[in-house]
C-alpha positions as a Markdown table, in Angstrom:
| # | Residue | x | y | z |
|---|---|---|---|---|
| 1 | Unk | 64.9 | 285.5 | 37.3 |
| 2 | Unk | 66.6 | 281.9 | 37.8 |
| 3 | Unk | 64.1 | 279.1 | 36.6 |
| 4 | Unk | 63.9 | 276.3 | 39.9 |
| 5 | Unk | 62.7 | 273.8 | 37.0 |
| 6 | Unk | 64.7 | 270.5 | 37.0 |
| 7 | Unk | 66.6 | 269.8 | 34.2 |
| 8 | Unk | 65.7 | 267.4 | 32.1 |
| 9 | Unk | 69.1 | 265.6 | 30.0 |
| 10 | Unk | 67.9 | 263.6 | 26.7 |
| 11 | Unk | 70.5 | 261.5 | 25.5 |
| 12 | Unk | 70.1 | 259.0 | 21.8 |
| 13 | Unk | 69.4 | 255.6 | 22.9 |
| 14 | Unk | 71.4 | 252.3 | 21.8 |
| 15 | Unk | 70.0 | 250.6 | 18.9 |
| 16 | Unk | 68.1 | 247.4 | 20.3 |
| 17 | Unk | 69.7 | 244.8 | 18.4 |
| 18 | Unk | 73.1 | 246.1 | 20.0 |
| 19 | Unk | 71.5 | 246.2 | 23.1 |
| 20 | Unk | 69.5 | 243.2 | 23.2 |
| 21 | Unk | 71.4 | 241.3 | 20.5 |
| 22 | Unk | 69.4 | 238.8 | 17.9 |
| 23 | Unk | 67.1 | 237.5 | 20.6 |
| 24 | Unk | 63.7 | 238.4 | 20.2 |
| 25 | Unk | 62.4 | 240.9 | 23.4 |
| 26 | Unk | 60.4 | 238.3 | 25.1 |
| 27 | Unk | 61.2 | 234.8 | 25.4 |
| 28 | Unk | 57.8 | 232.4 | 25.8 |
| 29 | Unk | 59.0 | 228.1 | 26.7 |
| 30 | Unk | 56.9 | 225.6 | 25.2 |
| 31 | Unk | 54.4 | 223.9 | 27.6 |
| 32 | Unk | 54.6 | 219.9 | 28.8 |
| 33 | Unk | 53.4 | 218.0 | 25.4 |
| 34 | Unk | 52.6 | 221.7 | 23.2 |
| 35 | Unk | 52.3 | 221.7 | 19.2 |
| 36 | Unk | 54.8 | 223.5 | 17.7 |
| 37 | Unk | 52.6 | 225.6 | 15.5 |
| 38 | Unk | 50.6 | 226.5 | 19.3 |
| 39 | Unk | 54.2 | 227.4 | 20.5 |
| 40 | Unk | 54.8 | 229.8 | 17.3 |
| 41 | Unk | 51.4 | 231.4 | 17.7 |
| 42 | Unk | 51.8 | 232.5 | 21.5 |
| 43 | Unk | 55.4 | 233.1 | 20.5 |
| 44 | Unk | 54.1 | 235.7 | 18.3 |
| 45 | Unk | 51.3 | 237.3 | 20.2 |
| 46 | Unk | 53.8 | 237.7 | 23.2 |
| 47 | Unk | 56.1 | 239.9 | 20.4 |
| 48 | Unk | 53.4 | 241.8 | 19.2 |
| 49 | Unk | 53.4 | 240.4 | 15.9 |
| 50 | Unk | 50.1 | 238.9 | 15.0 |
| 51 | Unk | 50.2 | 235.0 | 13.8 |
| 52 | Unk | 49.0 | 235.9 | 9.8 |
| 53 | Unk | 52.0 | 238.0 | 9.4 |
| 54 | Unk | 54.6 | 235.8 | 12.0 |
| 55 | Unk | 54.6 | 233.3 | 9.0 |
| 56 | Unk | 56.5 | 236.0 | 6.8 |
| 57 | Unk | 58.9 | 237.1 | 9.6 |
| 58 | Unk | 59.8 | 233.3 | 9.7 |
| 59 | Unk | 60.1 | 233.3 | 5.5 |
| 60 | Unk | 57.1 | 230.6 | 5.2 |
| 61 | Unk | 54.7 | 231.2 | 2.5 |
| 62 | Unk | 50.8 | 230.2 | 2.4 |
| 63 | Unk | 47.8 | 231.0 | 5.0 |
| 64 | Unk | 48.3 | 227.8 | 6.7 |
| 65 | Unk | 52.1 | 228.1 | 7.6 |
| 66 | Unk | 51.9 | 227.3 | 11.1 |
| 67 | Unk | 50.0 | 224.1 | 10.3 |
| 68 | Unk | 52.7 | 223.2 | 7.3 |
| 69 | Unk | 55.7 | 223.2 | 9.6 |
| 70 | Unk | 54.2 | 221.2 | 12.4 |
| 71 | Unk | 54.3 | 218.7 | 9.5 |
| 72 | Unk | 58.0 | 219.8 | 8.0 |
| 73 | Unk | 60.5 | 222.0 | 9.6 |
| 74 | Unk | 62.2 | 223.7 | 7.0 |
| 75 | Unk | 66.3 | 224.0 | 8.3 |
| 76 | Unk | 66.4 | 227.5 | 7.8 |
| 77 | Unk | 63.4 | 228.1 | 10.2 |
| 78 | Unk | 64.8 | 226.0 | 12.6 |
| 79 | Unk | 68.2 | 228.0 | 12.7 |
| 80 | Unk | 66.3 | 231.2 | 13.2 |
| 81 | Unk | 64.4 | 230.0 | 15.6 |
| 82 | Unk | 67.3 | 228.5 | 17.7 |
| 83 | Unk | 69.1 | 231.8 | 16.7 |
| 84 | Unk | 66.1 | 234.4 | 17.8 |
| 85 | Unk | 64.8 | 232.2 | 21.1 |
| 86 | Unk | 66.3 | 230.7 | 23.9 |
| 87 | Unk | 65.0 | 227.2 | 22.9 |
| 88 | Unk | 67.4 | 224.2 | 22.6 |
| 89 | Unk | 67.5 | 222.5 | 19.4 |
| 90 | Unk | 66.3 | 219.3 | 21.2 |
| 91 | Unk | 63.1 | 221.1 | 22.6 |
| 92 | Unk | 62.5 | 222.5 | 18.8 |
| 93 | Unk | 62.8 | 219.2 | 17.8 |
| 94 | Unk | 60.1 | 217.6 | 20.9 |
| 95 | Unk | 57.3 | 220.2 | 19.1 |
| 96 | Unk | 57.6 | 218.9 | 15.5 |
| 97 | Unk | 55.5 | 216.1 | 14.4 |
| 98 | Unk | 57.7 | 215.5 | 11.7 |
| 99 | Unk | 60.1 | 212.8 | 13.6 |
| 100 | Unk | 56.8 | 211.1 | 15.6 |
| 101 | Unk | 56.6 | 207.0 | 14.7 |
| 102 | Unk | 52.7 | 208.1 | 14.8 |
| 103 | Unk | 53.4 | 210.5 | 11.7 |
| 104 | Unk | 51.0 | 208.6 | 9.7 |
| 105 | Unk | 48.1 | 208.5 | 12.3 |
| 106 | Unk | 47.7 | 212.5 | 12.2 |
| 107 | Unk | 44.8 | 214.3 | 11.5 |
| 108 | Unk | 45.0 | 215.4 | 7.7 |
| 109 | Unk | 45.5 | 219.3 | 7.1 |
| 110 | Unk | 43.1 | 220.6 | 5.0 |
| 111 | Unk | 44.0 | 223.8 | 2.5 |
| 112 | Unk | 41.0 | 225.3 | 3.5 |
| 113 | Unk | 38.9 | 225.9 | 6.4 |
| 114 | Unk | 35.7 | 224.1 | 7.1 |
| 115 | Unk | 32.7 | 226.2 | 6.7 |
| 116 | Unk | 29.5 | 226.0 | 8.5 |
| 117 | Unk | 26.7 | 224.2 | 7.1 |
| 118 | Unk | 29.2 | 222.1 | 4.5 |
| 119 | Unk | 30.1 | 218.8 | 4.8 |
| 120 | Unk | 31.3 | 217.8 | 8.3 |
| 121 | Unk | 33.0 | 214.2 | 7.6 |
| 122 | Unk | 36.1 | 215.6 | 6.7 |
| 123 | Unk | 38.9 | 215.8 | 9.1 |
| 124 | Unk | 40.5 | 219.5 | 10.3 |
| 125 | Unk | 43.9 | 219.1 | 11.1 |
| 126 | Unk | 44.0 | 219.7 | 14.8 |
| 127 | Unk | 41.4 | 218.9 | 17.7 |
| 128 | Unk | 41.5 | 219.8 | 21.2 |
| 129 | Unk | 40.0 | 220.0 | 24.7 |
| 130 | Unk | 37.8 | 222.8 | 25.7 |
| 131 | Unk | 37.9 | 222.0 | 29.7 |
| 132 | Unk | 41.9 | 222.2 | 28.9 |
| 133 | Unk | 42.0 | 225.2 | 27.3 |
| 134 | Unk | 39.9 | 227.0 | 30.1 |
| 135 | Unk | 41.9 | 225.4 | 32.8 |
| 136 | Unk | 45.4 | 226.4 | 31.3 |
| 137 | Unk | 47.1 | 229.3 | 32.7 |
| 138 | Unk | 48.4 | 230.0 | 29.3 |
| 139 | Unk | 46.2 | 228.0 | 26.9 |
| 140 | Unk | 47.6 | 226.2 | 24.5 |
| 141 | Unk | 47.2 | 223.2 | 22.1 |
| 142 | Unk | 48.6 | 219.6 | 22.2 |
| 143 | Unk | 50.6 | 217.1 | 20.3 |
| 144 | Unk | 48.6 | 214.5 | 21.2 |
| 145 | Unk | 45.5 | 216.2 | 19.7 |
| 146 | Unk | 46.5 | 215.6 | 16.6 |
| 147 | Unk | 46.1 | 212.0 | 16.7 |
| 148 | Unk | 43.3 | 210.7 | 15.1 |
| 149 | Unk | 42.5 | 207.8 | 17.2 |
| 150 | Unk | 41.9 | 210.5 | 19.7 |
| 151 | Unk | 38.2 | 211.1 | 20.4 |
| 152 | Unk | 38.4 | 212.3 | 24.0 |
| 153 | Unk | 39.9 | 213.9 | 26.6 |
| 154 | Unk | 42.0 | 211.2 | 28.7 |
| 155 | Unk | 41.7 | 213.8 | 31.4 |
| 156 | Unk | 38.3 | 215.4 | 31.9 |
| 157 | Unk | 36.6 | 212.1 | 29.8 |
| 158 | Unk | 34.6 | 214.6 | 27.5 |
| 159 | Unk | 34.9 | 214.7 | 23.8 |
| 160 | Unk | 37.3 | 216.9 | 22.0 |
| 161 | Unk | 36.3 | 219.2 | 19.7 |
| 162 | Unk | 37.9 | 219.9 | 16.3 |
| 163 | Unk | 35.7 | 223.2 | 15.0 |
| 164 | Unk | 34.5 | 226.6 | 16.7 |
| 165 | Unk | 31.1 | 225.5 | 19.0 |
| 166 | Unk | 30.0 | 229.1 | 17.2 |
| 167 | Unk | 30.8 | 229.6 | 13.1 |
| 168 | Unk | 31.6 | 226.0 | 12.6 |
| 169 | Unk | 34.9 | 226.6 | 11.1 |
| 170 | Unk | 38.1 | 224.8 | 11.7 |
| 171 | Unk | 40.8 | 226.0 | 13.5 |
| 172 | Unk | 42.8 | 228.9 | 12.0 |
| 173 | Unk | 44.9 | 230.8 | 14.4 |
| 174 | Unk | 47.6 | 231.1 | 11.8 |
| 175 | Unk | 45.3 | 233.5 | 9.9 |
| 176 | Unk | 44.5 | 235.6 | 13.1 |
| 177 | Unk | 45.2 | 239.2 | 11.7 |
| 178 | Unk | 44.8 | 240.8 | 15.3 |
| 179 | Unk | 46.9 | 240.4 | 18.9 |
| 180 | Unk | 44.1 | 237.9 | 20.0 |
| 181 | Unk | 45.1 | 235.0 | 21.7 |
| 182 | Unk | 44.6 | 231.5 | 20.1 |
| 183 | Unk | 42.1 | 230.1 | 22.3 |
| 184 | Unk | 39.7 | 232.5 | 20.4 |
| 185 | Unk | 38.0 | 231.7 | 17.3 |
| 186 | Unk | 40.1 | 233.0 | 14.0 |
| 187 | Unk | 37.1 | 233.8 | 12.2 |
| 188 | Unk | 34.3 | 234.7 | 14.5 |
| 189 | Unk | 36.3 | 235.5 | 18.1 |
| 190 | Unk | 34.3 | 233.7 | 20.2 |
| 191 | Unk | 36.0 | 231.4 | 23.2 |
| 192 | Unk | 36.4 | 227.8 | 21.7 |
| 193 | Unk | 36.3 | 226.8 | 25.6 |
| 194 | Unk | 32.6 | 225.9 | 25.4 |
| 195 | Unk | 32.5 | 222.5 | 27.0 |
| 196 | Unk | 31.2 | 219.3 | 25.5 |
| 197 | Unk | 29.3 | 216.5 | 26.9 |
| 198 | Unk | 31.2 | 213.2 | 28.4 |
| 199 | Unk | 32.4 | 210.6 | 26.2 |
| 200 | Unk | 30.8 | 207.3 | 26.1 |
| 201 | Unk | 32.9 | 204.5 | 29.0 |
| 202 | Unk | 33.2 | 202.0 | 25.6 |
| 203 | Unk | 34.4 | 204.9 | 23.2 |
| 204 | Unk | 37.0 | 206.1 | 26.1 |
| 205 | Unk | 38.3 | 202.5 | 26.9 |
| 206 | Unk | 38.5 | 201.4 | 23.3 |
| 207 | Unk | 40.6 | 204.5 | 22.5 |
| 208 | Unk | 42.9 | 204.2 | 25.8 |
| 209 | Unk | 43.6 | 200.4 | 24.8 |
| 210 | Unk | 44.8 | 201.6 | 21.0 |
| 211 | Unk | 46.5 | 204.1 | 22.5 |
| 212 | Unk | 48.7 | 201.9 | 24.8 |
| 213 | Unk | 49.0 | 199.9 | 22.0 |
| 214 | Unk | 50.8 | 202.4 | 19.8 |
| 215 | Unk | 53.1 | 203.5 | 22.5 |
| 216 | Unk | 54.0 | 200.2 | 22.8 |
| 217 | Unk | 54.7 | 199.5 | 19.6 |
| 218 | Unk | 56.3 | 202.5 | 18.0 |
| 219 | Unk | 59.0 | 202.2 | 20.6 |
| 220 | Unk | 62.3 | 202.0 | 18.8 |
| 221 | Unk | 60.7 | 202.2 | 15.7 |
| 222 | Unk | 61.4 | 204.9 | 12.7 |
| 223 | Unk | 59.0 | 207.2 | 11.9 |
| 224 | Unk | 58.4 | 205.8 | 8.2 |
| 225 | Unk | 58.0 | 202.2 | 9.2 |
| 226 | Unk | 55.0 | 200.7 | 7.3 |
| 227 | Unk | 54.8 | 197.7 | 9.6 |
| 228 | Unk | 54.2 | 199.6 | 12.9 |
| 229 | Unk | 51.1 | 199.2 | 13.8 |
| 230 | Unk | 50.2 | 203.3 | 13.8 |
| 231 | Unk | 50.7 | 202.9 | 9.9 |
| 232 | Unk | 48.4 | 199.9 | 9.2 |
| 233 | Unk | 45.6 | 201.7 | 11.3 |
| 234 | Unk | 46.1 | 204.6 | 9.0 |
| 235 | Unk | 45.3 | 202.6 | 6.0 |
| 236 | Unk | 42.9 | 200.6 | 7.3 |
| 237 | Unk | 39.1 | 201.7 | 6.7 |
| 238 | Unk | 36.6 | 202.4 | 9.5 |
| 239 | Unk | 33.2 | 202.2 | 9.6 |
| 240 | Unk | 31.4 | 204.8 | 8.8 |
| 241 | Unk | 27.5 | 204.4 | 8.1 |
| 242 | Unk | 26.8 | 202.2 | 5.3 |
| 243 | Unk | 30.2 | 202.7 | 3.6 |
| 244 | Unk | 34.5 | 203.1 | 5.3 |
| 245 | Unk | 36.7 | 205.3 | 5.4 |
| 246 | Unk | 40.9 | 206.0 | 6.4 |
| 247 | Unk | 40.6 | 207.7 | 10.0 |
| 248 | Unk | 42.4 | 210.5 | 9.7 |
| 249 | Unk | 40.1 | 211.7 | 6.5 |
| 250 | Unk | 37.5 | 211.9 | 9.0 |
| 251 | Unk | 36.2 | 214.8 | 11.6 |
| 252 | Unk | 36.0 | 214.2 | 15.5 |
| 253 | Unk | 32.0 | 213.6 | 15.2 |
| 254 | Unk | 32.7 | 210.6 | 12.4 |
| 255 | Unk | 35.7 | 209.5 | 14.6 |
| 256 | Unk | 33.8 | 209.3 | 17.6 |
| 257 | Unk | 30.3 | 207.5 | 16.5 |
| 258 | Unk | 32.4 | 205.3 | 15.1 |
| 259 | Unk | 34.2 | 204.2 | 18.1 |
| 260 | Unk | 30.8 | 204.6 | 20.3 |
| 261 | Unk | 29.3 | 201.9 | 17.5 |
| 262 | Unk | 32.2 | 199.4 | 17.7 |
| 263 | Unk | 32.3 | 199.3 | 21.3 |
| 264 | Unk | 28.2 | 198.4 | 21.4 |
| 265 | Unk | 28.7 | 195.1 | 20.4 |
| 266 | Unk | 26.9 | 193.2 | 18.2 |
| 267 | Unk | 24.2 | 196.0 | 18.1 |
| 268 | Unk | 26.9 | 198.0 | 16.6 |
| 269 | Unk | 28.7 | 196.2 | 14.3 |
| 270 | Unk | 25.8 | 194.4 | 12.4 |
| 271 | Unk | 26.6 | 193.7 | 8.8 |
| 272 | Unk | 30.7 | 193.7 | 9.4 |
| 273 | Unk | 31.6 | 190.4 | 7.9 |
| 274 | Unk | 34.7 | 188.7 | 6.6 |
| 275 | Unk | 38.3 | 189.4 | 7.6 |
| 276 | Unk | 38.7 | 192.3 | 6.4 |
| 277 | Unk | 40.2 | 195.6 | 7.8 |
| 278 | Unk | 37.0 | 196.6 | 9.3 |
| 279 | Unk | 37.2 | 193.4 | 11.6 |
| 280 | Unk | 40.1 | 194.7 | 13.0 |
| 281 | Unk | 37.9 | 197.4 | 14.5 |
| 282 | Unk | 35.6 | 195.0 | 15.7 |
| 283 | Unk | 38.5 | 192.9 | 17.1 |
| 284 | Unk | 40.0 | 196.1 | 19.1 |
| 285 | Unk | 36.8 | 196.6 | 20.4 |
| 286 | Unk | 36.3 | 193.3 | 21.6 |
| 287 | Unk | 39.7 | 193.4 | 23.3 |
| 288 | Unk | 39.4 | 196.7 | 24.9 |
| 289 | Unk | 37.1 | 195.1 | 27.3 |
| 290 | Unk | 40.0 | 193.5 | 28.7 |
| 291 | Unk | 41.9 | 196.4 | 28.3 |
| 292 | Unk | 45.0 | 195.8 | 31.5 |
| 293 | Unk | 45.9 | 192.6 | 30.8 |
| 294 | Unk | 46.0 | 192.3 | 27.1 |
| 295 | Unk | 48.0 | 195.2 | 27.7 |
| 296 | Unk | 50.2 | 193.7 | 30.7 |
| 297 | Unk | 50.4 | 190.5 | 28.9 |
| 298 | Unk | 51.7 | 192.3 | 25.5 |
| 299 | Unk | 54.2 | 194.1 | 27.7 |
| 300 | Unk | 55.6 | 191.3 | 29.3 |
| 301 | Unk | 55.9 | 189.2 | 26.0 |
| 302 | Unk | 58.0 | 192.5 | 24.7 |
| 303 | Unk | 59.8 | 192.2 | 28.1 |
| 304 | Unk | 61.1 | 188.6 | 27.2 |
| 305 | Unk | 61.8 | 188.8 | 23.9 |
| 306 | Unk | 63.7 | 191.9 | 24.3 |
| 307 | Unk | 66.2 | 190.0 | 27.0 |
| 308 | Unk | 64.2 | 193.4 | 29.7 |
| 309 | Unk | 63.4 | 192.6 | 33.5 |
């Protein structure tokens, strides 16, 4: 009896690095403005290699690798990333922090995350938008985010948010063990897209008029310069409470009180004496209420002096 089965023909496959080459199987391009430790994480997820164990395949130690070489880009990991993606060294070097004038005014990375129900002063080392991340297509996390003369978001006006609205911790994607995308909590997995209430108009226009400011200012200038004005606000104290403290040090709810307070006036700068560096808060405050021209008047001195039209 003949068999009318099809025949089935199994034949050994090409190895996939011969027939894929180095690249890795699927290619992810960094969003307008992303982080480059937000890139590596949905870089990761898309290849099915969780972002707790990406950190090994990139030959970076520690739990908070992702977090290091936003900071530092180690040579060798940038070769293998130009060498494994389809990125272009400039993009690669667009994600980094490590070349930004602002360097100094970043959020400080902690070595651990910050636990529910311990202090809150202290700063995490990244912030972010939860209107942002619900609206993205493909969620991911800012450069600008990092700053910490950022309080809010300068496009939904609400506050950013720097810990998950459920646990409390800090951000920790880099220590996600699962295939869960980063917009989820590390610890806990809930959303971090819960929103949060509307910044106050003074906290929002004092932090818009710094922020012109500094883009004025760092331009042309080295990352490392101690005169730019992004490293003297790094050293200079704050007001926080009764006592100060360096801005970066502090978390999003310190960051922003204190900017609420100095934009109140009077009522909230009582006590503030002398000419000290918590005067220059007070004095930012008072100018951000003539935020366009101080800034259109600094711009055209810049302008003149530079020989510009």
């Amino acid at each position: 009896m003949t068999s009318s089965a099809q025949r089935i023909t199994v034949s050994p496959a090409r190895r996939y690095r011969v027939a894929a080459g180095h690249r890795w199987p699927v290619d992810v391009r960094p969003a307008p403005g992303e982080l480059l430790s937000s890139w590596l994480h949905r870089l990761a997820h898309a290849n099915g290699v969780p972002p707790r164990y990406f950190g090994a395949v990139l030959g970076v130690a520690g739990e908070t690798w992702s977090a290091q070489l936003d900071r530092h880009l180690p040579d060798s990991v940038r070769r293998l990333l130009l060498d494994h993606t389809f990125i272009c060294p400039d993009e690669i070097d667009g994600l980094c922090l490590a070349y930004s004038p602002l360097s100094t005014l970043r959020l400080r990375r902690r070595s651990r995350p910050q636990h529910a129900g311990t202090s809150t002063a202290q700063s995490c080392w990244l912030q972010f938008c939860p209107s942002c991340l619900r609206e993205d297509e493909v969620p991911y996390f800012r450069r600008s985010w990092t700053l910490a003369t950022r309080v809010s978001c300068f496009r939904h006006g609400c506050r950013l948010r720097d810990r998950c609205p459920s646990c409390g911790q800090s951000l920790a994607p880099f220590r996600q063990a699962r295939l869960v995308p980063q917009q989820y909590c590390a610890f806990c997995d809930a959303p971090l897209a819960k929103p949060t209430g509307p910044a106050s108009t003074g906290a929002r226009r004092l932090e818009r008029l710094i922020d012109d400011l500094l883009r004025l200012d760092s331009a042309g200038r080295a990352h490392d310069d101690r005169k730019s004005l992004a490293a003297r606000l790094s050293r200079y104290s704050v007001p926080v409470g009764p006592g100060t403290s360096k801005l970066p040090h502090l978390s999003q709810r310190f960051r922003y009180n204190s900017f609420r307070r100095l934009s109140e006036g009077p009522s909230g700068t009582a006590g503030l004496k002398g000419n000290g560096p918590p005067i220059l808060w007070v004095q930012l405050a008072n100018a951000a209420g003539n935020h366009n021209g101080l800034v259109n008047a600094l711009t055209g001195q810049l302008a003149e002096t530079a020989g510009l039209q």
